[in-house]
MARPAZA-931521 format. One record per residue: residue number from 1; residue in three letters; z, y, x of N, C-alpha, C in turn. Coordinates in pm, whole numbers, padded with zeros to 5 digits. Last residue first. Layout:
    n  res    n_c3    n_c2    n_c1   ca_c3   ca_c2   ca_c1    c_c3    c_c2    c_c1
  NUM  ALA       Z       Y       X       Z       Y       X       Z       Y       X
...
REM end
This chain:
    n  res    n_c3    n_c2    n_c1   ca_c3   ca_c2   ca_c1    c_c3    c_c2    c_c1
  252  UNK  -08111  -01844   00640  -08047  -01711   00628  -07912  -01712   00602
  251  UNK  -08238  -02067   00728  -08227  -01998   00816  -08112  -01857   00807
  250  UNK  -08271  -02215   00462  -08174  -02258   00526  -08123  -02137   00638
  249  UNK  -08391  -02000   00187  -08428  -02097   00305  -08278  -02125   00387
  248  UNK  -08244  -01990  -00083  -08253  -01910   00017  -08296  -02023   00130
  247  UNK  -08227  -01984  -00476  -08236  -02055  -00338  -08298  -01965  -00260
  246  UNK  -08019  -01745  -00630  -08137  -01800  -00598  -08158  -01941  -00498
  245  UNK  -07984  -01620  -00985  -07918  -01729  -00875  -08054  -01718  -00792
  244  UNK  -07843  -01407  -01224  -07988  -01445  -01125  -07907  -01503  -01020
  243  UNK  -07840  -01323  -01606  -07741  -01340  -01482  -07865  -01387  -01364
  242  UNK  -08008  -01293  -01815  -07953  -01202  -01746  -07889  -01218  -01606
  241  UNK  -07807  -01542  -02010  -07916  -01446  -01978  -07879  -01364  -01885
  240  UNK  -07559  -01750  -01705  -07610  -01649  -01854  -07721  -01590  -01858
  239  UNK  -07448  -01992  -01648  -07501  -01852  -01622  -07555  -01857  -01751
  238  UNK  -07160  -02190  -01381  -07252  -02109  -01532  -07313  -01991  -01526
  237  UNK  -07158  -02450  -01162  -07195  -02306  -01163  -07215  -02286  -01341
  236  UNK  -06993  -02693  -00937  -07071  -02637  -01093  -07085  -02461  -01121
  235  UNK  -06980  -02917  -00674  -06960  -02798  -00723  -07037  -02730  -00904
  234  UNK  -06726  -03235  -00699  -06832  -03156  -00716  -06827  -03010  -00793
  233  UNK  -06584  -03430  -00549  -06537  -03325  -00562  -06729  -03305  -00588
  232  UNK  -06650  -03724  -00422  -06491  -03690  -00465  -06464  -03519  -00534
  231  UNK  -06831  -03737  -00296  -06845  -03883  -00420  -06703  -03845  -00442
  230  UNK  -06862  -03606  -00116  -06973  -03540  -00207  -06893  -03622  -00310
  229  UNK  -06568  -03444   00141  -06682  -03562   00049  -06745  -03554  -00098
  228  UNK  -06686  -03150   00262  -06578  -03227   00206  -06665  -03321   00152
  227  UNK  -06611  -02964   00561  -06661  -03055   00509  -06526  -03113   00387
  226  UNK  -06535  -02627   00588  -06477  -02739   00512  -06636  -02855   00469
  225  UNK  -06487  -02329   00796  -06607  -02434   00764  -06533  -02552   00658
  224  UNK  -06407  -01959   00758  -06377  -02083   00727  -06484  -02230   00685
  223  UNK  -06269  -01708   00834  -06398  -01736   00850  -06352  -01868   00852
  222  UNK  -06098  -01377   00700  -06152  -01545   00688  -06244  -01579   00666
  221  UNK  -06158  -01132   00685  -06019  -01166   00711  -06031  -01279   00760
  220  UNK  -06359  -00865   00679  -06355  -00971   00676  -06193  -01023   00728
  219  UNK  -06316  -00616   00478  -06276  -00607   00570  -06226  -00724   00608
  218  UNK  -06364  -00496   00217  -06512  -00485   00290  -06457  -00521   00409
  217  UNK  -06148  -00598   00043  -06189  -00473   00069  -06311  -00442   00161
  216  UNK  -06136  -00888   00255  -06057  -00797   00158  -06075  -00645   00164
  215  UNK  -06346  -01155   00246  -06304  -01049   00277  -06220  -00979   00194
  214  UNK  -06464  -01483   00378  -06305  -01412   00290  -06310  -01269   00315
  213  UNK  -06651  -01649   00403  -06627  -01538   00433  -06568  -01505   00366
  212  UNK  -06768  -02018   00425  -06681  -01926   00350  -06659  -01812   00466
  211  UNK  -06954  -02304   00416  -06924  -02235   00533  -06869  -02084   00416
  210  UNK  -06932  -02644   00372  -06915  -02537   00289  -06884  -02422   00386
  209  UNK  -07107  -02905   00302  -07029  -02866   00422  -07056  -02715   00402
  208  UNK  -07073  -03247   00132  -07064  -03080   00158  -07037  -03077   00274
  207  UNK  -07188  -03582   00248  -07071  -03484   00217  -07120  -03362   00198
  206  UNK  -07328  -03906   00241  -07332  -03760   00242  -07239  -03695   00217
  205  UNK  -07324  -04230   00410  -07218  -04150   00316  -07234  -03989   00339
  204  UNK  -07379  -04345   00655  -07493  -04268   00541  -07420  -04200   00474
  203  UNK  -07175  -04464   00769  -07252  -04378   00794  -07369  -04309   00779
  202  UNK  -06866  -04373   00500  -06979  -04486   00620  -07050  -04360   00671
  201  UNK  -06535  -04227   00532  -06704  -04242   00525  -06785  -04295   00580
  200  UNK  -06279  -04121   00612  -06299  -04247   00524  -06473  -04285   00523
  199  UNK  -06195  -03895   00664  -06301  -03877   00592  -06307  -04010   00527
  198  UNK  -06231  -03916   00989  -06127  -03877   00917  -06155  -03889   00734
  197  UNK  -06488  -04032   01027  -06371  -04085   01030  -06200  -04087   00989
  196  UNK  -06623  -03779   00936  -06645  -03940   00889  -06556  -03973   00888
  195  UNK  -06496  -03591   01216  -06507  -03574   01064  -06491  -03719   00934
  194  UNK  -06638  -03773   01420  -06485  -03696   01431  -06475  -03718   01225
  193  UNK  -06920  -03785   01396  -06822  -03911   01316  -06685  -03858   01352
  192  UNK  -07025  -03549   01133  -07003  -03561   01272  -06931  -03721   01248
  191  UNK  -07180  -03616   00787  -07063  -03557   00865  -07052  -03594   00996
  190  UNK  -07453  -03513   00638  -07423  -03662   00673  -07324  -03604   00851
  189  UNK  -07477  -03280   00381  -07494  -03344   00546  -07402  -03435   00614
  188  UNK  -07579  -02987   00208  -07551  -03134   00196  -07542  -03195   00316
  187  UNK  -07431  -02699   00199  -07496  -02785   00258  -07486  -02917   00256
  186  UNK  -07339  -02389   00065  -07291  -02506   00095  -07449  -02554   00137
  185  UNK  -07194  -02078   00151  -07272  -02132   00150  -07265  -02289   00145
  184  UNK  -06991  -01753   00062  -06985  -01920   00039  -07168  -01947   00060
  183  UNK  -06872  -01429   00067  -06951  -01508   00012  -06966  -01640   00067
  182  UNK  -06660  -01202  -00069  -06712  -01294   00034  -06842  -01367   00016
  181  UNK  -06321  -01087  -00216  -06460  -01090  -00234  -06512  -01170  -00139
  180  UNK  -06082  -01106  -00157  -06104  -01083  -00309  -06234  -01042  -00302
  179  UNK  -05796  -01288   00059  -05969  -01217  -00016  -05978  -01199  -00123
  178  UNK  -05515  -01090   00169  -05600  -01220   00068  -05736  -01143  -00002
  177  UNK  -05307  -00933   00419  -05475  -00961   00309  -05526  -01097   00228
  176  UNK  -05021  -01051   00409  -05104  -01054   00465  -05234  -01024   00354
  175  UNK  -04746  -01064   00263  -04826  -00967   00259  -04906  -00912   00349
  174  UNK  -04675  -01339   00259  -04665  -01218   00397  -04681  -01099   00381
  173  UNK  -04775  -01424   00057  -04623  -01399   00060  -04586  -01361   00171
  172  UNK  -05004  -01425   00129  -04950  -01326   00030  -04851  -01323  -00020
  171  UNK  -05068  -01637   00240  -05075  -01477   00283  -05038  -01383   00210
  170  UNK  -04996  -01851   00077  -04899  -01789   00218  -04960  -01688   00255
  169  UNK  -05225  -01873  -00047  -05037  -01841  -00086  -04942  -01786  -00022
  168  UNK  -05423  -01943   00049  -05390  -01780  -00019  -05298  -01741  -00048
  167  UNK  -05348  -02188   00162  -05345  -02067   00291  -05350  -01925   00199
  166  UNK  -05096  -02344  -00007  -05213  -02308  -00025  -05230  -02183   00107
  165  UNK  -04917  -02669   00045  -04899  -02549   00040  -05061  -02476   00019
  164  UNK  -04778  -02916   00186  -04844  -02881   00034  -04868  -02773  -00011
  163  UNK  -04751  -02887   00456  -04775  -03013   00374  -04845  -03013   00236
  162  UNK  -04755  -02690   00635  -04866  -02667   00549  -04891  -02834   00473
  161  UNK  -04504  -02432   00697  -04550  -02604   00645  -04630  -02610   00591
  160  UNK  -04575  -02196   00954  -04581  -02254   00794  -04598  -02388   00813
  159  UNK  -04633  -02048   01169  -04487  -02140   01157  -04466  -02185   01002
  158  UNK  -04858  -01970   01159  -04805  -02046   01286  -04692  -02135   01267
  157  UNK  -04860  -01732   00998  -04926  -01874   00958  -04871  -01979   01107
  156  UNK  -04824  -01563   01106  -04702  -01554   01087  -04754  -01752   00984
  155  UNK  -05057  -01395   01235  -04961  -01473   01347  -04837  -01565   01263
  154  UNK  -05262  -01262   01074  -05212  -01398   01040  -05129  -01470   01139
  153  UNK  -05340  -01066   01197  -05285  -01047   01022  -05251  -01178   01009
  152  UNK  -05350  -01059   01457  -05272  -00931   01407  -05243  -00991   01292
  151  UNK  -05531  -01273   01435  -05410  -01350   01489  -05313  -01252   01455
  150  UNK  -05802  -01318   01178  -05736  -01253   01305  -05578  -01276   01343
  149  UNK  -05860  -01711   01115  -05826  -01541   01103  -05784  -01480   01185
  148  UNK  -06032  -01990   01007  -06003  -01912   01146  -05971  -01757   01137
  147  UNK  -06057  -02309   00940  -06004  -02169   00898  -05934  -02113   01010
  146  UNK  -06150  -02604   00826  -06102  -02540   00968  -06091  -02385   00893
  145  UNK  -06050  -02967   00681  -06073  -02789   00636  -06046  -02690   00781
  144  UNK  -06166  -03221   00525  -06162  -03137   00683  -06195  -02980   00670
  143  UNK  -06093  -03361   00207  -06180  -03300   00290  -06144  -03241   00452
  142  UNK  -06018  -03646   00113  -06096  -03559   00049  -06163  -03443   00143
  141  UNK  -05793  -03911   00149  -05866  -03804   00232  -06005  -03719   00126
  140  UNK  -05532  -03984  -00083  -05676  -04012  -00006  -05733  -03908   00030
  139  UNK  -05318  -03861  -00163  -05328  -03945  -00049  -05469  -04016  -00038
  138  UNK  -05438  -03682  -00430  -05353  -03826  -00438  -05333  -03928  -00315
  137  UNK  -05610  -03598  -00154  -05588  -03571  -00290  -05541  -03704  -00342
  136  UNK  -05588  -03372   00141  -05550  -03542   00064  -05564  -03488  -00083
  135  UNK  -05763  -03259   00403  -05624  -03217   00293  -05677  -03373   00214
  134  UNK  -05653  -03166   00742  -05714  -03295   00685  -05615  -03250   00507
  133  UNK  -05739  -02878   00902  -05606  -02996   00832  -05778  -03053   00756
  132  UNK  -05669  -02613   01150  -05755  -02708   01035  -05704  -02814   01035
  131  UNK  -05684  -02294   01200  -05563  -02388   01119  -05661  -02503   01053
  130  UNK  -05626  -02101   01409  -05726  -02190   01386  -05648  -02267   01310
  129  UNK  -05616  -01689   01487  -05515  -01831   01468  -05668  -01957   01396
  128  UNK  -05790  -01546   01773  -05768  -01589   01645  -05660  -01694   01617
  127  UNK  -05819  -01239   01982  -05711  -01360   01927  -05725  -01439   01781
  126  UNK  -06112  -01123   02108  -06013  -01122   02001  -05988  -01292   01996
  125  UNK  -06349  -01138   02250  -06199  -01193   02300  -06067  -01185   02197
  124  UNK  -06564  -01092   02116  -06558  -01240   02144  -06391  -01273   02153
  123  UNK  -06465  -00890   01846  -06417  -00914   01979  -06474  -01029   01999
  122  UNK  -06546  -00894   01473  -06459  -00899   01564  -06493  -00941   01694
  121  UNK  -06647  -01040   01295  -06669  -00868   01325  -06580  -00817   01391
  120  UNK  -06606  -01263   01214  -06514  -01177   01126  -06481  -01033   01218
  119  UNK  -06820  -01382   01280  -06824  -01399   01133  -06715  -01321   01098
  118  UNK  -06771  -01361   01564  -06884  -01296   01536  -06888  -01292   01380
  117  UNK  -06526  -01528   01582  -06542  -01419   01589  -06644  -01286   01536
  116  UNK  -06683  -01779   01547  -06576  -01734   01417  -06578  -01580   01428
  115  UNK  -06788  -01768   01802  -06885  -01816   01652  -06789  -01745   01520
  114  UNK  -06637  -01722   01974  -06754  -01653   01954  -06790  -01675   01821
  113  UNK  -06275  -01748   02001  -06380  -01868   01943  -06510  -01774   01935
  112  UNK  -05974  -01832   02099  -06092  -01762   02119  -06186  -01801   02049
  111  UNK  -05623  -01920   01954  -05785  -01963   02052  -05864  -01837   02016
  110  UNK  -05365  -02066   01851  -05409  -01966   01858  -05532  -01956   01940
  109  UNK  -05328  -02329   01592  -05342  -02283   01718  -05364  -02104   01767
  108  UNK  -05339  -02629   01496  -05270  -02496   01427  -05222  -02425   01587
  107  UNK  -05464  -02882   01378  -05467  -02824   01492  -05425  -02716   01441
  106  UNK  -05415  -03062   01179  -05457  -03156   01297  -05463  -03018   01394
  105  UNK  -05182  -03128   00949  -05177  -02985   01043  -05298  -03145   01163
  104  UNK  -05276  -03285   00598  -05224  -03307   00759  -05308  -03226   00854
  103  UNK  -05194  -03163   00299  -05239  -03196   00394  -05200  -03237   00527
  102  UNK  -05245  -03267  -00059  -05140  -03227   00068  -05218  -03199   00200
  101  UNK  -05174  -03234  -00403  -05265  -03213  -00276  -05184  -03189  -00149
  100  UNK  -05201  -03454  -00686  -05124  -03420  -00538  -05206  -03374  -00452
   99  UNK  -05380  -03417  -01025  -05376  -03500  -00895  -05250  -03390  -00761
   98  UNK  -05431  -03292  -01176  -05319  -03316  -01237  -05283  -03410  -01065
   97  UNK  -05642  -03055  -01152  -05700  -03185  -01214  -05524  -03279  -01217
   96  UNK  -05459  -02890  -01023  -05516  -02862  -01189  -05563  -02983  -01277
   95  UNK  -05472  -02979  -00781  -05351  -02936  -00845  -05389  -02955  -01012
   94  UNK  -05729  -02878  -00679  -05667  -02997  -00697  -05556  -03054  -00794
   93  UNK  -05763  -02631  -00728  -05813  -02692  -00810  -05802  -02816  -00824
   92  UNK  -05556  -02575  -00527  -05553  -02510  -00679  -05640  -02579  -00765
   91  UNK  -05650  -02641  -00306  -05544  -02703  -00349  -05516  -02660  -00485
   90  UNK  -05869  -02484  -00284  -05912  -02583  -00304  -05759  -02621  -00360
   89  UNK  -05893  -02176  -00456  -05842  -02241  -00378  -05829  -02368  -00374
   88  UNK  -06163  -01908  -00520  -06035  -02063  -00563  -05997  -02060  -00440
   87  UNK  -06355  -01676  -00674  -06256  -01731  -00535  -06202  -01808  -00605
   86  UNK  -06702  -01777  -00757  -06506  -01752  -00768  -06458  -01763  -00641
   85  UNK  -06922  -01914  -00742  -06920  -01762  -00781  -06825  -01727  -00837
   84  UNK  -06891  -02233  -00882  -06938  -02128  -00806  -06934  -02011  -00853
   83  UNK  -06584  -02424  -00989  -06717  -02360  -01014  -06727  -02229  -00959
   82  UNK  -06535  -02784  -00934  -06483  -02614  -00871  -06627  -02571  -00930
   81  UNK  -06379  -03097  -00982  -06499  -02962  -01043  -06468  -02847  -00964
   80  UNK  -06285  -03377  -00884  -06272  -03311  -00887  -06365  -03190  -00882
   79  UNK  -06434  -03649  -00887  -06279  -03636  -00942  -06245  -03481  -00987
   78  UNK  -06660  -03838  -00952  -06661  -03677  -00884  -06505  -03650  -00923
   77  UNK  -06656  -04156  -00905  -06599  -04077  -00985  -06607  -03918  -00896
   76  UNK  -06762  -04490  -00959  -06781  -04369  -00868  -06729  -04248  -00931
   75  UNK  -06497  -04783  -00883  -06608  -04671  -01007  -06616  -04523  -00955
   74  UNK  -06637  -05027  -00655  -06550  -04910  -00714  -06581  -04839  -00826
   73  UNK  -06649  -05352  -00523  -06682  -05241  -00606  -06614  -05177  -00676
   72  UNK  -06462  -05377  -00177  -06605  -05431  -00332  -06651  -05281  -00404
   71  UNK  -06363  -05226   00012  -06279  -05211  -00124  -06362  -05314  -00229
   70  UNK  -06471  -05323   00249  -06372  -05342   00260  -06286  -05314   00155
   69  UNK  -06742  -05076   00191  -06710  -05160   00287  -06499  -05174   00245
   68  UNK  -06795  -05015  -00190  -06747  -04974  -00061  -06696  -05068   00034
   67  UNK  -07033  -04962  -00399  -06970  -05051  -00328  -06934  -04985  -00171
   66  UNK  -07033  -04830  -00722  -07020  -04763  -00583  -06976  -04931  -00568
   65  UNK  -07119  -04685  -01062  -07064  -04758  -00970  -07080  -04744  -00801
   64  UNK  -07273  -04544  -01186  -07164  -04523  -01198  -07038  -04627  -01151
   63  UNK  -07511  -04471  -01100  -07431  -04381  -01010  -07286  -04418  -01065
   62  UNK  -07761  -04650  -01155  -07713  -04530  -01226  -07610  -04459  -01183
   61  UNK  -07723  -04863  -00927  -07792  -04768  -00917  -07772  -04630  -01027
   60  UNK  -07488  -04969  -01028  -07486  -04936  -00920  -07576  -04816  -00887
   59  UNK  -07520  -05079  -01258  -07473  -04967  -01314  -07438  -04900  -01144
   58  UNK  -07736  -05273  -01193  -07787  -05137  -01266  -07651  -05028  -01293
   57  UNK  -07549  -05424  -01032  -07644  -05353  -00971  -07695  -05252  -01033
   56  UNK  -07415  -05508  -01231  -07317  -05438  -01180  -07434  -05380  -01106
   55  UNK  -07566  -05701  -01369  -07547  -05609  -01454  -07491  -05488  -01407
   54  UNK  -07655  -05869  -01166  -07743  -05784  -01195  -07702  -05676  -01298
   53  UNK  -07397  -06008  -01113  -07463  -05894  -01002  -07578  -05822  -01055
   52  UNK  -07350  -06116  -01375  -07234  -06076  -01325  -07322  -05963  -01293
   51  UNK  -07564  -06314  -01361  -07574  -06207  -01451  -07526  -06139  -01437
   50  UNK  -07498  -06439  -01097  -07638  -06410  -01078  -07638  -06321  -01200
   49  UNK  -07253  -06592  -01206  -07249  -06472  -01130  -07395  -06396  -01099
   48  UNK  -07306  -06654  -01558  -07313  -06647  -01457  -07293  -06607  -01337
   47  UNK  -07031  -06639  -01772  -07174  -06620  -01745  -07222  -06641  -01591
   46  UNK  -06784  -06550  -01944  -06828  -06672  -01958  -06987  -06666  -01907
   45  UNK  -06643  -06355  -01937  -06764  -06310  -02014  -06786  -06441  -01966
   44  UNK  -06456  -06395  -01701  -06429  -06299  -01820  -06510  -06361  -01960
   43  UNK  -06557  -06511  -01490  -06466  -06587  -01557  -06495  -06523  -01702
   42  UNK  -06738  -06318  -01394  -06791  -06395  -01436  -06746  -06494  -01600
   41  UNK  -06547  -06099  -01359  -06632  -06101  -01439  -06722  -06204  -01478
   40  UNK  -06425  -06263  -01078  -06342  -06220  -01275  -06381  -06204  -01368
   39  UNK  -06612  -06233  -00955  -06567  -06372  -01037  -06508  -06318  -01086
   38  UNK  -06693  -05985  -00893  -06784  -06050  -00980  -06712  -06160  -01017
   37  UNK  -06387  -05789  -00989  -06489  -05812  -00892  -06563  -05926  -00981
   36  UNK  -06312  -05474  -01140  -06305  -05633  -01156  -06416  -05692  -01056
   35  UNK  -06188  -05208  -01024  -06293  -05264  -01102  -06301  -05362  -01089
   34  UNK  -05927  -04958  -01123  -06022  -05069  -01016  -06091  -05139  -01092
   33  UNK  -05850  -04758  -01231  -05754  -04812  -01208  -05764  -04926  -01079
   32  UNK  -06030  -04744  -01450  -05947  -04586  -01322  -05869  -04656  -01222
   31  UNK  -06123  -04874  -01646  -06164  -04945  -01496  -06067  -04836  -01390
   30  UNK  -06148  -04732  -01857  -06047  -04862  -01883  -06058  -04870  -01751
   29  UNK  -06294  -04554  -01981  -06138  -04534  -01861  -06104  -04617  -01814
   28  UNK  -06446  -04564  -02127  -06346  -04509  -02163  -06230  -04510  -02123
   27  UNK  -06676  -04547  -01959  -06693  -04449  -02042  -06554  -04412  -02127
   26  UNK  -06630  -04797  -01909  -06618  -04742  -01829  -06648  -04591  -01853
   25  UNK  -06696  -04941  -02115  -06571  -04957  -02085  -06516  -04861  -01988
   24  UNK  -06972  -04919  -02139  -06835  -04887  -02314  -06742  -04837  -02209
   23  UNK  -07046  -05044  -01919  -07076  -04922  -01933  -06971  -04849  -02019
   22  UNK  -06966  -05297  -02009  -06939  -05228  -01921  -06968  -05094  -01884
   21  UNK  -07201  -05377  -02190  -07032  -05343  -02229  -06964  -05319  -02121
   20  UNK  -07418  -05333  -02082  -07401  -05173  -02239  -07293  -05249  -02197
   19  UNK  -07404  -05520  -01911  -07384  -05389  -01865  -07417  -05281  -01971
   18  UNK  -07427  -05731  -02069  -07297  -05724  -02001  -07305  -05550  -01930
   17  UNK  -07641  -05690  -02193  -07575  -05648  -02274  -07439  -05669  -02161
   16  UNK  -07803  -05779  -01950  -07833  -05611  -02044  -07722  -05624  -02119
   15  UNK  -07773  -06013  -01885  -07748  -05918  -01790  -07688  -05756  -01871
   14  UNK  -07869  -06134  -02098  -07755  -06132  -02114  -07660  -06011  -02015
   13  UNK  -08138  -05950  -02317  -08071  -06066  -02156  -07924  -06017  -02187
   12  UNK  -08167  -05938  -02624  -08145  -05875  -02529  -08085  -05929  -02425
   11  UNK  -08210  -06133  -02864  -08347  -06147  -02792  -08297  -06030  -02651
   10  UNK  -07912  -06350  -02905  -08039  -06211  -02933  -08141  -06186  -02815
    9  UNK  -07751  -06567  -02861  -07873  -06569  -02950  -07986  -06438  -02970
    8  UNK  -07578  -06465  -02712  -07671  -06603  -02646  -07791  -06623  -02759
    7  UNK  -07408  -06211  -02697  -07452  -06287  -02779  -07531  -06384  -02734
    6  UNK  -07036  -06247  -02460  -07205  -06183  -02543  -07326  -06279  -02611
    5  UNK  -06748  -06146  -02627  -06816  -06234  -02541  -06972  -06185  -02592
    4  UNK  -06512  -05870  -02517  -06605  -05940  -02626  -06747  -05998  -02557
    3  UNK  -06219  -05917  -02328  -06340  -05879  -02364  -06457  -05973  -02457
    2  UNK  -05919  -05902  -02152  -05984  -05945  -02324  -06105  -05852  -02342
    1  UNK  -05794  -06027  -01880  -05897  -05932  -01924  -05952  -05978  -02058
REM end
């Protein structure tokens, strides 16, 4: 590791200037890769470990670091952007950031369900298909996706590979309905431990938890929950004069 040693003569701690040059560094990528634990850094920069931890603590608390059970310290990175008030597709926006998206089938079923039902105006007893996967981004777990449609327009999802594949893709190479309107709610919330666990996540570790209505033509199709982890994917919105957002109590 070739780094510039710090000054012992200026009136700024030594702590402070090991973390402006770590900060440089990490502003220009150099760490994507992993982050030097405190004796390397010590070795590095010729300093203490007691300067080492206080320089890595402030960039801990500024968010641009992370300690994770069983990795040390990481560089915290939102990897991945989606912006509100679109249809996407999560594997689409995975895809884009240049990263692999895949997933693993944890249940691909046909079932009953009241709750889904009632979200797609439909039968308690109506047939739904249930397709929820664990999806990966570059093989690390990113989110728990459940998705629930009528079983008439989606029986033919049953026999899809859903290793790498998108659920808007495949309906529409059925020429099944694909949404084109709906609406999305998210929620910040500390995940079931089913979820967590799949998930990679301590047990403070906050996540999304994104509840979606797919409709096509005024004619709900997809009723879909996705926890996903907060410290891997964040949401962004633009607006304009004119344009109106609101907050809505939780209840609605």
């Amino acid at each position: 590791m070739s780094v510039t040693l710090l000054d012992r003569g200026s009136p700024m701690p030594l702590w402070a200037q090991l973390e402006a040059d770590l900060r440089k560094r990490l502003e220009e990528g150099e760490f994507d890769r992993g982050f030097p634990t405190d004796l390397q850094l010590t070795a590095a920069y010729e300093v203490s470990r007691h300067t080492v931890r206080e320089a890595v603590r402030h960039l801990n608390t500024s968010g641009l670091l992370k300690r994770e059970r069983g990795r040390g310290t990481v560089v915290n990175r939102s990897e991945f952007e989606q912006s509100l008030g679109t249809l996407y597709s999560l594997f689409e926006s995975v895809e884009a950031a240049g990263v692999d998206q895949t997933s693993e089938v944890l249940r691909l079923e046909v079932v009953s369900d009241p709750v889904a039902a009632a979200k797609l105006d439909v039968s308690k007893a109506t047939k739904l298909v249930l397709l929820k996967r664990l999806r990966l981004a570059g093989g690390i777990p990113l989110a728990v996706d459940r998705a629930w449609l009528p079983h008439a327009l989606a029986k033919h999802l049953l026999k899809v590979d859903w290793t790498r594949t998108a659920l808007y893709a495949e309906l529409a190479a059925a020429d099944a309905p694909v949404p084109n309107h709906g609406w999305e709610r998210l929620t910040p919330l500390l995940p079931a431990a089913g979820d967590r666990k799949l998930l990679q996540l301590g047990k403070t570790d906050a996540a999304f938890f994104l509840e979606r209505l797919g409709c096509r033509d005024g004619r709900p199709v997809e009723w879909r929950t996705t926890v996903i982890r907060g410290d891997r994917y964040r949401f962004v919105t633009d607006w304009s004069a004119g344009s109106r957002s609101e907050l809505r109590p939780a209840a609605i």
